[in-house]
C-alpha positions as CSV (number, residue, x, y, z in Angstrom):
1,X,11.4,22.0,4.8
2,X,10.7,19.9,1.6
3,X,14.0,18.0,1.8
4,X,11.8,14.4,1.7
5,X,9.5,15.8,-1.2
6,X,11.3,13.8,-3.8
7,X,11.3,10.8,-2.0
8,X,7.3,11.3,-1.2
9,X,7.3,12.4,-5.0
10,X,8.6,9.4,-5.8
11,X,6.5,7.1,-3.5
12,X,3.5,8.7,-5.0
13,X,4.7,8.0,-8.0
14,X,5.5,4.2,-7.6
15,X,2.4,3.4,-6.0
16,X,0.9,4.9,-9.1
17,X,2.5,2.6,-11.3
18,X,1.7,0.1,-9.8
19,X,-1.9,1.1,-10.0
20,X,-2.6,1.3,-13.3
21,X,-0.6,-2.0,-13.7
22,X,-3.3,-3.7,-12.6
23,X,-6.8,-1.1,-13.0
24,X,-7.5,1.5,-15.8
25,X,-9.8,3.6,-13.1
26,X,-8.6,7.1,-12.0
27,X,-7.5,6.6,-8.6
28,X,-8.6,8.5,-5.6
29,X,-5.9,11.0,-3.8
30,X,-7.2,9.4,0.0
31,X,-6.1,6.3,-1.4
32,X,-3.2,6.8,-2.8
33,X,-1.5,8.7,-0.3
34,X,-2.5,5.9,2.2
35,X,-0.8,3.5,0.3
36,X,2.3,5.8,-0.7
37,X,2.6,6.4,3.4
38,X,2.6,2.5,3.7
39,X,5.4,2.1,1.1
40,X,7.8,4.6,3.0
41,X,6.5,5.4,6.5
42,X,6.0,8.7,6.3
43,X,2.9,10.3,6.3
44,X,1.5,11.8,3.0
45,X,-2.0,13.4,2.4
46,X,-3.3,15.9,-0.4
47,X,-1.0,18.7,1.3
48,X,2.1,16.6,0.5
49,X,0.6,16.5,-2.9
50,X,-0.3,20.0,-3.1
51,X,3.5,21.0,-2.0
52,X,4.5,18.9,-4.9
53,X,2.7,20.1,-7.7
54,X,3.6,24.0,-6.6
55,X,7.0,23.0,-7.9
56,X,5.4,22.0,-11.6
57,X,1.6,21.2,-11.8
58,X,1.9,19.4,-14.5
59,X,3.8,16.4,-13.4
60,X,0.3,14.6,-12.2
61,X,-3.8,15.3,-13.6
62,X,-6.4,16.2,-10.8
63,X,-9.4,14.9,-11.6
64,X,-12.5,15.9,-10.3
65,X,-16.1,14.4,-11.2
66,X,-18.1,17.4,-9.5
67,X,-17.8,16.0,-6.2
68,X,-16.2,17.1,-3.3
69,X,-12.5,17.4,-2.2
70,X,-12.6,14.0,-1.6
71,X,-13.6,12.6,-4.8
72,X,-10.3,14.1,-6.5
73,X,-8.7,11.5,-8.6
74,X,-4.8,11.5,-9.8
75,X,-3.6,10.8,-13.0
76,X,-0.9,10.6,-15.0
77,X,-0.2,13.5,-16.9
78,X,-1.6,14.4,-20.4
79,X,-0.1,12.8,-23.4
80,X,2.0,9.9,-21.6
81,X,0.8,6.2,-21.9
82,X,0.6,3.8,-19.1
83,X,4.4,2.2,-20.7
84,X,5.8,5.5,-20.9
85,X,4.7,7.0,-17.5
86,X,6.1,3.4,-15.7
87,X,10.2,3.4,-17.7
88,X,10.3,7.8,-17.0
89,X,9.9,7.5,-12.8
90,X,13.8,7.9,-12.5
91,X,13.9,10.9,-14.9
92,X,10.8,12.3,-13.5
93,X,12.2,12.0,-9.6
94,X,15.6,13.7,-11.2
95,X,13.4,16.5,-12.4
96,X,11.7,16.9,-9.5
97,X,15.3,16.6,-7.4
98,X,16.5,19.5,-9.4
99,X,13.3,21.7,-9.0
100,X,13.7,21.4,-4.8
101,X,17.3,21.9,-5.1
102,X,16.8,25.3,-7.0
103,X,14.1,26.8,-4.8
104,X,15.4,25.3,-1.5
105,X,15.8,29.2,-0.6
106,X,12.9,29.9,-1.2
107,X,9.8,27.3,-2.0
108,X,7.1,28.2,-4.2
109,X,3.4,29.4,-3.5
110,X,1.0,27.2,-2.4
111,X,-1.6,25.6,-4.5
112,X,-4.6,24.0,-4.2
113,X,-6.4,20.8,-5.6
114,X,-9.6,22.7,-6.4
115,X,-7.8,24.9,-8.4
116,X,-5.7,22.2,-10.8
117,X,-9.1,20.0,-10.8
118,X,-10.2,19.6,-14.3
119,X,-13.8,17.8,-15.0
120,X,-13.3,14.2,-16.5
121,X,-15.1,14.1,-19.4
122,X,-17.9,11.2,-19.4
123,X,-18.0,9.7,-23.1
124,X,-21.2,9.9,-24.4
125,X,-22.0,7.8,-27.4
126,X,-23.4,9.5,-30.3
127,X,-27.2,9.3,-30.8
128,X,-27.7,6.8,-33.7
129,X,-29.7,8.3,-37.2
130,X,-33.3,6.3,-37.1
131,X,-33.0,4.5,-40.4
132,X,-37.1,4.2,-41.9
133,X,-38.0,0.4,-43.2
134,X,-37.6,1.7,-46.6
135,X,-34.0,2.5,-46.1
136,X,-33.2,-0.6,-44.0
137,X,-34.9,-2.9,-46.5
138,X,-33.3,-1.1,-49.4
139,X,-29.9,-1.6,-47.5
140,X,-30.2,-5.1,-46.8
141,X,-31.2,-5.4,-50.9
142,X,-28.2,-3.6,-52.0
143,X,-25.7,-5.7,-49.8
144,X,-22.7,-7.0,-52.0
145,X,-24.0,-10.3,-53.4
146,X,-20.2,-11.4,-53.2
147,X,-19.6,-10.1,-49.1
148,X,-21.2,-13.4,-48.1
149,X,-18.9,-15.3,-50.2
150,X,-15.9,-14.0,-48.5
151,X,-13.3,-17.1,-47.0
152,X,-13.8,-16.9,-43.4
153,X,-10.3,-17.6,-41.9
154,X,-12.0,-19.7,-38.8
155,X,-13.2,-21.8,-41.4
156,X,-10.0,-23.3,-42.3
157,X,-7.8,-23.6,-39.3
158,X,-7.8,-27.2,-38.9
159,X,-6.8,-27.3,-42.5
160,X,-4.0,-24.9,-41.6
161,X,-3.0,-27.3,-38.3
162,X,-2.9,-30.3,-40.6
163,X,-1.4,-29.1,-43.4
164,X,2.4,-30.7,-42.1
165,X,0.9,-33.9,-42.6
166,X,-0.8,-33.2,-46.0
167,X,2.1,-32.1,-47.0
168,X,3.8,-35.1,-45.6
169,X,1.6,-37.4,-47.4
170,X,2.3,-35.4,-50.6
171,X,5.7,-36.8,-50.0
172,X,4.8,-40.6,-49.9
173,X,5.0,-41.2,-45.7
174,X,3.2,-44.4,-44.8
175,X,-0.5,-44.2,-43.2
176,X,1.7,-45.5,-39.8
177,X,3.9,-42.9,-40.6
178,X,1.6,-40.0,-40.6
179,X,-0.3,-41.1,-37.7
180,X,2.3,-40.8,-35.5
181,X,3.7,-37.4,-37.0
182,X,-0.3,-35.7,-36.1
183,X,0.5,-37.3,-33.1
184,X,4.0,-35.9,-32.4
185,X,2.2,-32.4,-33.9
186,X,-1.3,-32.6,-31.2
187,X,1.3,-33.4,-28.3
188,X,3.7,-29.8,-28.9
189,X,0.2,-28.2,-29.6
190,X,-0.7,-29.0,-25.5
191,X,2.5,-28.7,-24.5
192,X,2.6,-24.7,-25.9
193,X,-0.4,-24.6,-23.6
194,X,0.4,-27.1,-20.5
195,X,-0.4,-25.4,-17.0
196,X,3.0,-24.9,-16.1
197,X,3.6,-22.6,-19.6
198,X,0.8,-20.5,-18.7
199,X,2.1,-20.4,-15.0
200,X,5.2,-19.1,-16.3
201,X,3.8,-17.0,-18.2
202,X,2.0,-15.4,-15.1
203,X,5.0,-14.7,-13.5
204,X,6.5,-13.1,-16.4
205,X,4.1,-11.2,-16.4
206,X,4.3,-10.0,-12.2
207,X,7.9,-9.0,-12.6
208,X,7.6,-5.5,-13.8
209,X,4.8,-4.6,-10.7
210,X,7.3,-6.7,-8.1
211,X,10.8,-5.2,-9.4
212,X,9.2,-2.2,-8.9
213,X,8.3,-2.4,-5.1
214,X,11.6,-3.8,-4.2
215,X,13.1,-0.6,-6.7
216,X,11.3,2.1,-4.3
217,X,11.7,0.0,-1.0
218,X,15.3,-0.2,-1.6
219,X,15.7,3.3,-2.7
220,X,13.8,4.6,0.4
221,X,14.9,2.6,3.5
222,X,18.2,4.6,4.7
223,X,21.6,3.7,4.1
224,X,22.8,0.2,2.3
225,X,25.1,-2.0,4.3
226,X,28.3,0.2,4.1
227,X,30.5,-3.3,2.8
228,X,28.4,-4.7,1.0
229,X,26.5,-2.1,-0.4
230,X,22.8,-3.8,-0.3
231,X,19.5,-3.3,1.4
232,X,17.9,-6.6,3.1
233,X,13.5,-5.8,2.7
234,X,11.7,-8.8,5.2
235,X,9.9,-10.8,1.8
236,X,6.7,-10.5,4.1
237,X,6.9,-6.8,3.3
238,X,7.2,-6.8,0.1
239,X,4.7,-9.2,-0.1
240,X,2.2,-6.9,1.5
241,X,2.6,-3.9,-0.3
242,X,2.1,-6.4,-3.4
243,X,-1.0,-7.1,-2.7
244,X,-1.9,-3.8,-1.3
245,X,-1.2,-2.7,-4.4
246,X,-3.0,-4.8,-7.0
247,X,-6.6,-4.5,-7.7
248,X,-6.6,-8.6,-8.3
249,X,-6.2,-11.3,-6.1
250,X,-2.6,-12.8,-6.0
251,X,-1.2,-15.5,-4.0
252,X,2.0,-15.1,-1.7
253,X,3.5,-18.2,-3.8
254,X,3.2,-16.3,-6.9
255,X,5.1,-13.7,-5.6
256,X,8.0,-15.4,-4.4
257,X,8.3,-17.0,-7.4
258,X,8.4,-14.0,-9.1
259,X,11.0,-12.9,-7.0
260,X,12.6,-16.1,-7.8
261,X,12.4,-15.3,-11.2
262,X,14.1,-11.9,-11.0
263,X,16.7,-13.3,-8.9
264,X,17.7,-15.5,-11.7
265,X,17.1,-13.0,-14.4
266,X,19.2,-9.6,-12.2
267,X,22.4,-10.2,-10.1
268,X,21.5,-7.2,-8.0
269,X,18.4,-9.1,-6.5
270,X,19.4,-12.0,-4.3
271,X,17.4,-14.1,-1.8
272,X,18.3,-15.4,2.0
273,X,17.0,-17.3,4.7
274,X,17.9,-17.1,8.1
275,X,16.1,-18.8,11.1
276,X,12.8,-19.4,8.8
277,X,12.8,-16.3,7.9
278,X,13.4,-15.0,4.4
279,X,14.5,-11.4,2.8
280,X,15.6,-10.1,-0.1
281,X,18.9,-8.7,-0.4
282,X,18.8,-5.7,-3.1
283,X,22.2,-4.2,-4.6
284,X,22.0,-0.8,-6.6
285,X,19.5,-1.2,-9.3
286,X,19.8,0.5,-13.1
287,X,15.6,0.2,-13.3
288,X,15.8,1.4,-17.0
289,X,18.6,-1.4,-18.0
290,X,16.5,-4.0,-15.5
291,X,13.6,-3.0,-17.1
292,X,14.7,-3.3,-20.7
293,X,16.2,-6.8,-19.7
294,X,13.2,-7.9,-17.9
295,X,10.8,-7.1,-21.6
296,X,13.5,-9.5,-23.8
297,X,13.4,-12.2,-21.6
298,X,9.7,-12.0,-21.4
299,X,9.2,-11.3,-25.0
């Protein structure tokens, strides 16, 4: 009966990745499980999720703001960062392998959201202490007469910037000389900043969110070509649950070049076109070496 539950698990658990790659909002558990049944083609709703937290209700947070059913949020659990909770989905979809294997006899109870739901806490700034003139005026009277005379780093940036060519004329360079070393400094200045370093920089920055789509759609669309041992995903595909997936807008270029990217980077993820029609041809993955690859050549 829950033989698919890990790969739903781990659907769920993707497309939750890739949420909060992109949004710091709780999201809602309609939504989610619409967008997990995308990624696989198989239907999952709040029972799915309720069978899957009956194994160990701890592996996800439901949040609830007082609302009804349907307001129930999903979270990642307590104590795990954003970072932590994206490199652990292929230990976590282990754990939750080995938790189905051992009650395949015999699953567990049922739960229910409404009973897991814990209240999200709304912050609530503290009330600030009314402060009478007296005080204030006394305050602003006993200021540090010296915390005004403090260096304010902005203040001496250009200083910092040219200090190459003080230095240079410290060491006797010609007026021509020095001109045309601010000049040579101004021009590698832009260039750190030039359109195409901040475009690169952009897709460095896509490569996590993408590897992980093509991760779960290889990992979840049947057996791998029995030679060649690779799954071929259509790149429209992957481009749609991209953008389904991000709370931003992104451009189908940008995600091909980030594919591009990770096919230069990983020798598992290839490229082809046949007839107009491209697809990307994914070998077995290792997403915690990938991964770990992926953040040195971005860093």
């Amino acid at each position: 009966m829950d033989k698919d539950l890990p790969q739903l698990f781990s659907a769920i658990d993707t497309v939750l990745s890739l949420h909060y790659a992109s949004s710091i909002s709780t999201p809602k558990v309609y939504d989610l499980c619409a967008k997990a049944t995308r990624l696989v083609h198989k239907r999952i709703d709040s029972s799915t999720l309720e069978r899957i937290l009956a194994y160990d209700a701890s592996l996800y947070r439901i949040i609830s703001n007082g609302g009804s059913d349907y307001d129930f949020g999903v979270a990642i659990p307590k104590d795990t960062s954003i970072a932590r909770f994206g490199s652990s989905l292929p230990s976590r979809r282990r754990h939750f392998e080995t938790l189905v294997e051992k009650g395949k006899n015999k699953s567990p109870g049922p739960v229910s959201l409404s009973s897991l739901a814990e209240v999200e806490n709304q912050s609530v700034s503290p009330r600030k202490a009314s402060v009478s003139p007296t005080k204030a005026s006394r305050s602003k009277i006993e200021k540090s007469p010296t915390k005004d005379m403090k260096n304010n780093r902005s203040r001496f940036l250009f200083k910092e910037k040219m200090s190459d060519v003080e230095s240079a004329k410290a060491n006797g360079l010609s007026l021509l000389e020095r001109i045309r070393l601010k000049e040579k400094l101004q021009k590698e200045a832009s260039d750190c900043n030039s359109p195409q370093e901040r475009y690169a920089s952009l897709i460095h920055s896509k490569m996590p969110l993408v590897y992980d789509v093509l991760y779960e759609l290889s990992s979840t669309s049947g057996p791998k070509d029995s030679i060649r041992n690779f799954t071929s995903i259509p790149l429209a595909k992957v481009v749609s649950i991209v953008c389904d997936s991000v709370h931003f807008a992104v451009a189908e270029s940008e995600i091909r070049d980030t594919i591009k990217a990770l096919e230069h980077k990983l020798p598992n993820i290839q490229t082809l076109e046949r007839d107009g029609v491209w697809a990307v041809k994914v070998f077995d993955l290792d997403r915690e070496n990938d991964l770990r690859l992926l953040k040195q050549h971005v860093s």
